[in-house]
N, C-alpha and C positions, 0 to 999 in steps of 0.2 A: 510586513514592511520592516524596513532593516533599520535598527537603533543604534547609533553611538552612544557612547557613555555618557560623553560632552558634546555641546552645543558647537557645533561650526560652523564655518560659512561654506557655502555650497562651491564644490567644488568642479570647476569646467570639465569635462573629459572628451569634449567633442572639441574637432578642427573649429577654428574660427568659422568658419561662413560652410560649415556640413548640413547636411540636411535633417530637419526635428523629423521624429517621429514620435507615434501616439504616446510613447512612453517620455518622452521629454514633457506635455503637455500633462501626463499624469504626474511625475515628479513638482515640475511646479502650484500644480492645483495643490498638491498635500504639503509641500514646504511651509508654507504659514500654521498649517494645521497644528503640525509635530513640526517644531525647530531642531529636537534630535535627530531628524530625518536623515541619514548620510543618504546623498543626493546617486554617490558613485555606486552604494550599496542596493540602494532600490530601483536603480536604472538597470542593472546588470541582473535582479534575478525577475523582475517585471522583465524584461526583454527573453530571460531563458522561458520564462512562464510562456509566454506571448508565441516566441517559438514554435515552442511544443504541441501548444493548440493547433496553429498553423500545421504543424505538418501532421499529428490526426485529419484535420479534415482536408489534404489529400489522399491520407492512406482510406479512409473514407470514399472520398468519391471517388477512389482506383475500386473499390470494392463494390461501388452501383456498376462503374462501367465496366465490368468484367462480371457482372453477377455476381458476387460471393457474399454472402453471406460472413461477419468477422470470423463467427468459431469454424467457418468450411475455411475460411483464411488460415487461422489458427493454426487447424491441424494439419492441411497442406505444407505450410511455412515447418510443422515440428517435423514431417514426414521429410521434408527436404533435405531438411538441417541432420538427418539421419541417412543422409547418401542418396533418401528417395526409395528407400526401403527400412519397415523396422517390423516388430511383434509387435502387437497390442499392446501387449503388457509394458511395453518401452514407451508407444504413446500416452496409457494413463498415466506413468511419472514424468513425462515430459509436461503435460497437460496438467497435470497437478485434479485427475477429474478420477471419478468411481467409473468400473469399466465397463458398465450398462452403459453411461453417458457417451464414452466413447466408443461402442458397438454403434449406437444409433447413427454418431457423427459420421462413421465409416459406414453403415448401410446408406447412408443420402449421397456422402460423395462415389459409394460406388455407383448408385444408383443412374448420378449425374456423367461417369466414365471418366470421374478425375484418377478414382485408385480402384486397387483391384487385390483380392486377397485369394492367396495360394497357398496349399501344402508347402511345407519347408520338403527342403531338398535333405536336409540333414537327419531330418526328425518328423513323420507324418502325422503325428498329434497337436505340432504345432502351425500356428498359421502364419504368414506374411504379409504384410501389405506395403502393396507400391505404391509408387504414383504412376499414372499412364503417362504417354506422351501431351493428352489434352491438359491432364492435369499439370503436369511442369509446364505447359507453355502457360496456361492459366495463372501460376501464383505467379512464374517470372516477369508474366507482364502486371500485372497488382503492381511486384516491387520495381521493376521497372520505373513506374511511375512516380510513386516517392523515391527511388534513388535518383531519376532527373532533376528532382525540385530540390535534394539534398547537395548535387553538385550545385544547379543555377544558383541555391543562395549563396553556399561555400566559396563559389565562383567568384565574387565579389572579393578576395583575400587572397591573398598571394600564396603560396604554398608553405614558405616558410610562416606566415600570417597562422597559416591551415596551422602547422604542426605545434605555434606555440596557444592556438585556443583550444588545441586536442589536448596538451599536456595541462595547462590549468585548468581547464576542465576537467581532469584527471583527479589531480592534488585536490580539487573539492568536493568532488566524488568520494576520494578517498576519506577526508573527514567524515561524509556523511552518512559513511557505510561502517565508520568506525564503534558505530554505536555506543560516541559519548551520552550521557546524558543533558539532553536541555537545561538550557538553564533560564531561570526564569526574569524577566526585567524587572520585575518587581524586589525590591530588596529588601 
C-alpha cells in the first residue's frame, strides 16, 4: 500500500457522479486504518494489480479453449516471435530453460502437429524448428483472445486517453527498472 510522508486528506480523482469500483471500496475500508494512506497512490497500483489478474485469467481461459497447455503457450508464442522458425538452441535462451527441457517441449508439440523439426538448409548437423500452419493458427487464436479483451478494455479511452496512460505507464516502468534501491518507511 502506498505511503505519503504526511498525513492528507483524501484526495477525489474520480468525475463527480463515475462509477466505484472494487478498489474504491478497498481504498476507503483502509483509509481509517493507515491515515498516511495516499488514496490517489493506492487506487492506481491496486487497480494496475487488479488488472493484471484480470487479464491472466483470460489468457488462461484462451489456453483451456484452445487446449494448450501455458509452457506449449510459451514456446509457440517464443517460436513466433522468431518469424516461426528458430534452432533449439535459440529457444533455450529465449525460454531461459536447459535443452532436455526443451527437447521434451518440442517432442509434445510436435507430436500434437503444432511444429515440426528439419535439417537446416545451410548446415545438416543442425536442426530447425517451425511452427505448422495448425500451430500458428493455434497460438494466434490463444492471442487473439486476450488481444480482444485488451482493446474492449482500452476501448473505453480515447486514443489520445490510450497514448498518454502508455507513456506514464512508461516513465514508471522506467523507474522501476531503474534498479534504485527501496527504501525503507521506516526511519
Amino acid at each position: 500500500m502506498g505511503h505519503s510522508e504526511e498525513p492528507r486528506a483524501p484526495r477525489e480523482s474520480r468525475a463527480p457522479h463515475a462509477p466505484r469500483d472494487w478498489t474504491d471500496e478497498h481504498v476507503d475500508r483502509w483509509q481509517p486504518v493507515l491515515p498516511r494512506l495516499d488514496p490517489v497512490v493506492e487506487g492506481a497500483v491496486t487497480r494496475m494489480k487488479k488488472l493484471s489478474v484480470h487479464l491472466r485469467r483470460v489468457r488462461e481461459q484462451s489456453l483451456v479453449d484452445f487446449d494448450l497447455e501455458r509452457h506449449e503457450f510459451e514456446t509457440l508464442h517464443k517460436l513466433a516471435g522468431r518469424g516461426g522458425s528458430a534452432a533449439p538452441s535459440e529457444l533455450v535462451q529465449d525460454l531461459d530453460l536447459a535443452p532436455a527441457s526443451v527437447s521434451g517441449r518440442l517432442d509434445a508439440l510436435e507430436k500434437r502437429g503444432f511444429v515440426r523439426r528439419t535439417q537446416s538448409t545451410t548446415d545438416r548437423r543442425r536442426v530447425v524448428v517451425e511452427l505448422t500452419a495448425s500451430g500458428r493458427e493455434t497460438w494466434l487464436g490463444a492471442m487473439d483472445v486476450l488481444g480482444h479483451e485488451e482493446e474492449r478494455l482500452l476501448g473505453v479511452l480515447t486514443p489520445e486517453e490510450r497514448d498518454l496512460l502508455n507513456g506514464m505507464l512508461r516513465r514508471i516502468m522506467v523507474e522501476a527498472e531503474s534498479g534504485a534501491p527501496v527504501q525503507s518507511w521506516h526511519a
